[in-house]
C-alpha positions as CSV (number, residue, x, y, z in Angstrom):
1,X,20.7,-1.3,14.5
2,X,19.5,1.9,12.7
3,X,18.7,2.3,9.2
4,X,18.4,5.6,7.6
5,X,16.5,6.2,4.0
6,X,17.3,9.2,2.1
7,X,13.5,10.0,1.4
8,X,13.1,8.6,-2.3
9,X,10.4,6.2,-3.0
10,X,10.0,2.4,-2.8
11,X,12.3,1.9,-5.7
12,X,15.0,4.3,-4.4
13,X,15.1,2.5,-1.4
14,X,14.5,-1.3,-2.1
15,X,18.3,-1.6,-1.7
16,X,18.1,-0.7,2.3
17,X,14.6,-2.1,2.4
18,X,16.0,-4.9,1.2
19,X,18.8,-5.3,3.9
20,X,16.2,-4.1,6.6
21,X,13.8,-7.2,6.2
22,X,16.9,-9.8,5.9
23,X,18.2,-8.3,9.3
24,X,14.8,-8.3,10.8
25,X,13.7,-11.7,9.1
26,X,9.7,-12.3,9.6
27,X,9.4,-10.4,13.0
28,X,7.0,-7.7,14.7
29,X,7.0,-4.6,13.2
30,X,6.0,-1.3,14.2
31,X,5.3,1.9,11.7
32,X,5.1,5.0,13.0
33,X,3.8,7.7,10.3
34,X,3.0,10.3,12.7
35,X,5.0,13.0,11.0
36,X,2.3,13.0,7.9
37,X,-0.5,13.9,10.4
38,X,-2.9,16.3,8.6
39,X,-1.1,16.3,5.5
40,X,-1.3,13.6,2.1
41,X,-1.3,10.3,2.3
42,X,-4.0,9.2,4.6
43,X,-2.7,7.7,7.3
44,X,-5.0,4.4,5.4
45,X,-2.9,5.4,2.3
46,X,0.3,4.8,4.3
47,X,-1.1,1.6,5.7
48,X,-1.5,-0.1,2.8
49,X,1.6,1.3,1.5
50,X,3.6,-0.2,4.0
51,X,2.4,-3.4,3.6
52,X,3.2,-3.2,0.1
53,X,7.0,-2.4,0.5
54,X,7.3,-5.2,3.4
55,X,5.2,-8.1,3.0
56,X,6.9,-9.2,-0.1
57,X,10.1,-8.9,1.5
58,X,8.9,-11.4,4.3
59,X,7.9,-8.8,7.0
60,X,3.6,-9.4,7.3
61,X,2.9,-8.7,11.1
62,X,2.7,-5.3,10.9
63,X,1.0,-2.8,13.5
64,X,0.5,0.5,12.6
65,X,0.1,3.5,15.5
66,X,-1.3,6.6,14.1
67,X,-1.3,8.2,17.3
68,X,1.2,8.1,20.8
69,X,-0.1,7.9,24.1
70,X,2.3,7.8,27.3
71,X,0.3,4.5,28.0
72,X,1.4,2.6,24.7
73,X,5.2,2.9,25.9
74,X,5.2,-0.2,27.4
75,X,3.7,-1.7,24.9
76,X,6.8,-1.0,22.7
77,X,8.9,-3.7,23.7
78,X,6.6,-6.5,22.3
79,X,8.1,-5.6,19.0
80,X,11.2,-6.2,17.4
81,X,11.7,-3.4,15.2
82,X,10.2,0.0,14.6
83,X,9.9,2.1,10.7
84,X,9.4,5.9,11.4
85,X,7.6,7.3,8.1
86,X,8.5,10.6,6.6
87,X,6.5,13.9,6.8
88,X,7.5,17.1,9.0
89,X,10.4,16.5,11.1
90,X,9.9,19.6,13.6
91,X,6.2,18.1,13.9
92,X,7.6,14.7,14.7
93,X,10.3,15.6,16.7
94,X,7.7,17.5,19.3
95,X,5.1,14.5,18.9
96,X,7.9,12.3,20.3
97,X,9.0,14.9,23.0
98,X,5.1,15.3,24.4
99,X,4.3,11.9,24.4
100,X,7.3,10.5,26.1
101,X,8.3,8.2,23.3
102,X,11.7,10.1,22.9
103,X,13.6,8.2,25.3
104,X,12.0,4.3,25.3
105,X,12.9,4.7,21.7
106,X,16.3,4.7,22.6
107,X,16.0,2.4,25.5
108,X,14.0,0.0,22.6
109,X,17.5,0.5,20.1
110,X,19.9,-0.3,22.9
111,X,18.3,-3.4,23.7
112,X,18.8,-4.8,20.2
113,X,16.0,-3.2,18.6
114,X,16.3,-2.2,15.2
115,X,14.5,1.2,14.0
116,X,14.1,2.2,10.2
117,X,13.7,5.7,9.4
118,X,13.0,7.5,6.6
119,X,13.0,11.0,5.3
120,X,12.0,12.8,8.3
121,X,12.5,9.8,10.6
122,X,15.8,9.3,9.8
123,X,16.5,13.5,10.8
124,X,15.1,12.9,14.1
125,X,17.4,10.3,14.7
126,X,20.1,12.3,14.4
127,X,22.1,14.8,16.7
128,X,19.9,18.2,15.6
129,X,16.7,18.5,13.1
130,X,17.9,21.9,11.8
131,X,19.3,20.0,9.0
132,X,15.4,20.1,7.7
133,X,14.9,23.6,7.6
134,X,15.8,23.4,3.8
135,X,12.4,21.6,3.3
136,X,9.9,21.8,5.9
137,X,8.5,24.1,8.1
138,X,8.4,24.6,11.7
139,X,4.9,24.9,12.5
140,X,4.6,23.5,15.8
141,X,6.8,26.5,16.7
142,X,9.7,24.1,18.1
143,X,12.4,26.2,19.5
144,X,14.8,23.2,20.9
145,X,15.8,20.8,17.4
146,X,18.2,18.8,19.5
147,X,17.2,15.1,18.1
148,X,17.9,11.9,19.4
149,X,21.2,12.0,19.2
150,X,21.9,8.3,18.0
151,X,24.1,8.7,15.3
152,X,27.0,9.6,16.8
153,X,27.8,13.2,16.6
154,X,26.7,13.8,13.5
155,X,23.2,14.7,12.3
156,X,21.3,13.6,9.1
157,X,20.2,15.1,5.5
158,X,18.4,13.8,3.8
159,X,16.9,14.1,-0.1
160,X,20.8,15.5,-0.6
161,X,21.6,17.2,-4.0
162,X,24.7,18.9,-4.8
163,X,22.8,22.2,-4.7
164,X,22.4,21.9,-1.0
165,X,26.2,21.8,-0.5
166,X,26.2,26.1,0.1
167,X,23.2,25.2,3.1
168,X,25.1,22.8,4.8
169,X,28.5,24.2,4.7
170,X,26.6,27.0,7.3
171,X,25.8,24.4,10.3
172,X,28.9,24.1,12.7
173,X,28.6,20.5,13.3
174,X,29.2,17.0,11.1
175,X,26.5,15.8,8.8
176,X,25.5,12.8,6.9
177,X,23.9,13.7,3.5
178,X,21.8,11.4,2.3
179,X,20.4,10.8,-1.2
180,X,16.7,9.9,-2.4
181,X,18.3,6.7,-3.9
182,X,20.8,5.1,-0.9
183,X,20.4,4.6,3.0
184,X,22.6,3.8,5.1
185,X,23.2,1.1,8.3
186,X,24.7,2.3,11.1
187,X,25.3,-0.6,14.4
188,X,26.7,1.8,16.8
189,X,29.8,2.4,15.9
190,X,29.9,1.6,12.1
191,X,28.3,3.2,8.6
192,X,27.8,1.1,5.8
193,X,26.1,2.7,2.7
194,X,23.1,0.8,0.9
195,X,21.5,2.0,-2.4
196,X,22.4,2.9,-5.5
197,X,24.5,6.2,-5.2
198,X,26.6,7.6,-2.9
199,X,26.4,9.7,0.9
200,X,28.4,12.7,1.8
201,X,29.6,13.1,4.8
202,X,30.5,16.7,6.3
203,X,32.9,17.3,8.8
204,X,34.5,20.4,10.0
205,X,35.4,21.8,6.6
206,X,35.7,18.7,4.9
207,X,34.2,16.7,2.3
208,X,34.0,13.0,2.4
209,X,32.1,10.9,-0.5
210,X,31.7,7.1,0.4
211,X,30.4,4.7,-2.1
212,X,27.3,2.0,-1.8
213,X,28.6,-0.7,0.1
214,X,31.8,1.3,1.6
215,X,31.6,2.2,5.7
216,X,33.1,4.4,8.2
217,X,33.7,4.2,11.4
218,X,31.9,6.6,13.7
219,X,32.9,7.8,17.3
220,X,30.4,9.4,19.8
């Protein structure tokens, strides 16, 4: 199961964070801030922010890697779900690529794992990063944005506004635009919208608005 934040705060997302710990329940989780390296919050900062946003909501064990190394792959299956912070996306995206976390990560969803992403993790997730470009920068100099592709076909937007509308109606392939304040759940074949305001969805031409708790089918 995926879950996908639009990149507001703890209140703008408490709905899908929320939903997140009931589907989880107390389990193992893993939080992945990687794509804030060098930049504010400290990756102590994020630590104790995460903990903040999850114990309350019943999630306590809680192991945070600040770095990948090919040899913590395996350790990846000892937990039961997995929250990718925000931060650059391109910087992420190649973090995941060089240490070979790219594909376990997908293994880890398609054995029932459940990965929450937000702001930047939530991009990767989807069929092509570009959708970033908007907002961050592509320092790492990535040349293929080609993300995980585990969204269907369509890749992700996130801290949406109307203004961005003109941006996105230049990318040639279906996108989910996602506001600071709502998320959505996707199980691998359906969308369901949680938070407090609506997602867009994009597709060839066309503009389709679905409310919080309304969902849509998706096809790979």
């Amino acid at each position: 199961m995926l879950y996908l934040a639009g990149g507001g705060d703890e209140k703008d997302s408490v709905k899908l964070d929320q939903q997140f710990a009931e589907d989880v329940g107390g389990k193992k989780l893993l939080y992945l801030p990687i794509a804030m390296s060098g930049v504010s919050p400290t990756y102590e900062e994020c630590h104790t922010w995460i903990q903040r946003v999850f114990n309350p909501l019943g999630i306590t064990d809680i192991v945070m890697w600040d770095a990948l190394t090919p040899n913590l792959i395996n350790d990846l299956g000892t937990f039961d779900a997995v929250y990718i912070g925000g931060g650059n996306t391109y910087k992420l995206l190649d973090h995941l690529r060089k240490t070979g976390f790219d594909h376990p990560l997908k293994d880890f969803i398609a054995n029932g794992g459940s990965v929450y992403g937000g702001s930047a993790g939530a991009i990767v997730l989807g069929r092509d990063i570009s959708t970033c470009s908007v907002m961050d920068t592509n320092e790492v100099g990535l040349d293929d944005t080609t993300g995980l592709g585990l969204v269907g076909n369509y890749a992700i937007w996130c801290h949406y506004v109307d203004a961005h509308d003109n941006f996105i109606a230049n990318y040639d392939y279906p996108i989910i635009a996602i506001p600071e304040r709502s998320g959505i759940s996707f199980d691998g074949s359906i969308i369901r919208v949680i938070g407090f305001d609506a997602v867009t969805i994009f597709d060839r031409g066309f503009k389709r608005v679905l409310m919080p708790n309304e969902k849509m089918s998706v096809f790979s």
